[in-house]
C-alpha positions as CSV (number, residue, x, y, z in Angstrom):
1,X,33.9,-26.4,-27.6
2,X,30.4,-25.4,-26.8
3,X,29.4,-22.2,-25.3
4,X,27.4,-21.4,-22.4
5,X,23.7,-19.4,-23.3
6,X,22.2,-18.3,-20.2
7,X,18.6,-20.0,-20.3
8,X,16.6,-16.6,-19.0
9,X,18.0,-15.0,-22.5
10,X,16.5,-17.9,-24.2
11,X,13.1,-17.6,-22.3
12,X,10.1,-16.0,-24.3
13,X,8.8,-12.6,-22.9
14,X,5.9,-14.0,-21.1
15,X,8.5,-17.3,-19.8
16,X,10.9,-14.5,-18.7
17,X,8.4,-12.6,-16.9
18,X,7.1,-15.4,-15.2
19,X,11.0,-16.4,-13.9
20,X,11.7,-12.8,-13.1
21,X,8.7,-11.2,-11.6
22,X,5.8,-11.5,-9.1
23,X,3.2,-12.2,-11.8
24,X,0.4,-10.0,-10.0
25,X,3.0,-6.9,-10.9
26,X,0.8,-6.5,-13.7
27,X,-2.5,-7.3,-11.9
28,X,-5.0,-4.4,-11.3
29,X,-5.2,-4.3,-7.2
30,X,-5.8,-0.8,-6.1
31,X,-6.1,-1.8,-2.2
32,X,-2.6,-3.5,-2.8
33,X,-0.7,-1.1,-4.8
34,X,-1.8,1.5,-2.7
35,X,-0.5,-0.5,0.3
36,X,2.7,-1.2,-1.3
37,X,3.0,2.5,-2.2
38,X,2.6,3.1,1.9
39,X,5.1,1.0,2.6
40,X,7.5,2.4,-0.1
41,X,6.8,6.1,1.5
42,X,7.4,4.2,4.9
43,X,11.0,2.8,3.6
44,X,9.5,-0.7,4.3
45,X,10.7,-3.3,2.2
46,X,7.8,-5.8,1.1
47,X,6.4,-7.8,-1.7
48,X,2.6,-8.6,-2.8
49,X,3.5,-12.6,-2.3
50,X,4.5,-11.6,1.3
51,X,1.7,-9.0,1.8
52,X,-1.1,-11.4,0.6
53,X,0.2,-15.0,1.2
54,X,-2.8,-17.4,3.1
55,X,-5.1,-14.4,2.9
56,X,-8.6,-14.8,1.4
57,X,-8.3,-12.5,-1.7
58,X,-11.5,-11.9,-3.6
59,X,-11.0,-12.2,-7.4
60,X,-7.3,-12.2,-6.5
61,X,-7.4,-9.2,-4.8
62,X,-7.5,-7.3,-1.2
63,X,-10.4,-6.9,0.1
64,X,-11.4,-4.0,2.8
65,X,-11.7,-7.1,5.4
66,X,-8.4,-8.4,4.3
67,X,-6.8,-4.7,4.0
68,X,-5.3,-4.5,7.8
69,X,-4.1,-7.9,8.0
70,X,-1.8,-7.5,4.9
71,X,-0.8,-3.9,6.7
72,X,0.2,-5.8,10.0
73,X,2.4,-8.1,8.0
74,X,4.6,-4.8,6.4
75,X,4.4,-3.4,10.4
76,X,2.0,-1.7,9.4
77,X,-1.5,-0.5,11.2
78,X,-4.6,0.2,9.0
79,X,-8.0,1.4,10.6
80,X,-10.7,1.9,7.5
81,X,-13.0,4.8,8.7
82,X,-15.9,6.6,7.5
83,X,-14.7,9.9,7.1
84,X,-15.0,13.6,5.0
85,X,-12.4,14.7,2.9
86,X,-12.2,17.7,4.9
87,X,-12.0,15.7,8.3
88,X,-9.0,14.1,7.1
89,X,-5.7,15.6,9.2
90,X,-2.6,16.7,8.0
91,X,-1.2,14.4,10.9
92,X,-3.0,11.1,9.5
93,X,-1.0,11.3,6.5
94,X,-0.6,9.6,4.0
95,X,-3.6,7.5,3.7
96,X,-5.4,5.7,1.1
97,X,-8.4,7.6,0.0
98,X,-11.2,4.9,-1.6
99,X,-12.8,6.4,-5.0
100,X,-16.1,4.9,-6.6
101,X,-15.6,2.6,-9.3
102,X,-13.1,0.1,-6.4
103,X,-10.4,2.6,-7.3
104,X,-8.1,3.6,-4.2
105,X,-5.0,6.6,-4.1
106,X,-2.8,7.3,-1.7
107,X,-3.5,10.7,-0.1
108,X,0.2,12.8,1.2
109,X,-1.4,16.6,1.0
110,X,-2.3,19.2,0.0
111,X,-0.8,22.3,-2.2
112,X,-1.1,25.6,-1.6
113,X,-4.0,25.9,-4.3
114,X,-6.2,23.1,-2.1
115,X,-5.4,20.6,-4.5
116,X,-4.8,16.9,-3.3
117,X,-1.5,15.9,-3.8
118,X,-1.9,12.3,-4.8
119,X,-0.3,9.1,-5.5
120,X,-1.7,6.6,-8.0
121,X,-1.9,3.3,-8.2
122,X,-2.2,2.6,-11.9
123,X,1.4,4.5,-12.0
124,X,2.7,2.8,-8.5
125,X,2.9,6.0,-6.7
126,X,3.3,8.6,-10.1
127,X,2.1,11.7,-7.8
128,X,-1.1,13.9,-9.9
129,X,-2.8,16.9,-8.5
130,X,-6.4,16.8,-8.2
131,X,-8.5,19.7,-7.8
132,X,-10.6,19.6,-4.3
133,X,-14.1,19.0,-5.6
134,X,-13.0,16.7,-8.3
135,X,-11.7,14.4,-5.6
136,X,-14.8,15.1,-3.4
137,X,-16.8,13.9,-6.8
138,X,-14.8,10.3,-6.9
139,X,-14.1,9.8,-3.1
140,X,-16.6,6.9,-1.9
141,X,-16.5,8.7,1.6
142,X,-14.3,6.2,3.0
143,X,-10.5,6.0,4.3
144,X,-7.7,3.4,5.3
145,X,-5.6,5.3,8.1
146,X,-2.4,3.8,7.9
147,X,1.0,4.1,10.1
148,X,3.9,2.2,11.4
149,X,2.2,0.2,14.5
150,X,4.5,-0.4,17.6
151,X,5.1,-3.2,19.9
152,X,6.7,-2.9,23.8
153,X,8.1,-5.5,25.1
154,X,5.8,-6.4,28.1
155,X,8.9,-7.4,30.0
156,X,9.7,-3.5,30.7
157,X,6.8,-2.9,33.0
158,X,8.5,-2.2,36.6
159,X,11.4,-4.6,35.7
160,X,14.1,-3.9,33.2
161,X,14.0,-2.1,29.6
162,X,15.6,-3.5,26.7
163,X,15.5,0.0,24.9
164,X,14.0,-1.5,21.7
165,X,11.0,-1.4,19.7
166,X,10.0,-4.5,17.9
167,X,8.4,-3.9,14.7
């Protein structure tokens, strides 16, 4: 009698991680790992094949232009704005800081030594401290403010409420 051998045990590594996993997992995409990190602190549940399907992606990645479209498809709404480091509210957080170099972290605070508290997107959200002025050195000067957006239900005005929020 012949027995049964599961055929993803019999797959090679890279077969197997091809079955099993979004293959950009291990592609280098700061704008959408730090997106995926902002849903994660956000407890919304997503993927990068749901976040970037039909979108023009440069070199297979998000682009700033591209950025607030993948947001609105996690609920999301993202506003890129010029802005200093020291500009940046406590009640904006978190946001996703752009560095030089097309590097991008997620932004949630800062300690009581003035250091960013920061999540990175090389380790998918592995927070790192960063002294004020080193981030000031690596920061392009630019920001992605990013919450939950909210829709109403334009039935509710002067009629009848459905007490629910539609995200």
């Amino acid at each position: 009698m012949a027995s049964y051998t599961d055929p993803l045990e019999q797959a090679t590594p890279a077969a197997d991680d091809t079955i099993r996993h979004d293959p950009r997992q291990n592609h280098d995409d700061p704008l959408l790992d730090s997106l995926m990190i902002v849903c994660k602190l956000h407890n919304i549940i997503s993927s990068r094949n749901v976040l970037t399907a039909g979108l023009p992606l440069k070199d297979n990645q998000l682009t700033l232009d591209t950025f607030p479209r993948a947001a609105q498809r996690a609920g999301l709404k993202a506003r890129i704005l010029q802005r200093p480091l020291e500009k940046i509210s406590p009640l904006s957080l978190p946001a996703v800081v752009l560095l030089k170099n097309d590097q991008a972290a997620v932004l949630i605070g800062w300690d009581d030594q003035q250091r960013a508290r920061l999540l990175a997107t090389e380790t998918e959200g592995g927070e790192i401290l960063l002294e004020r002025e080193e981030l000031a050195e690596n920061y392009s000067g630019k920001t992605i403010f990013i919450q939950p957006g909210h829709a109403f239900d334009s039935q509710t005005h002067g009629h009848h409420s459905t007490n629910q929020i539609l995200v």
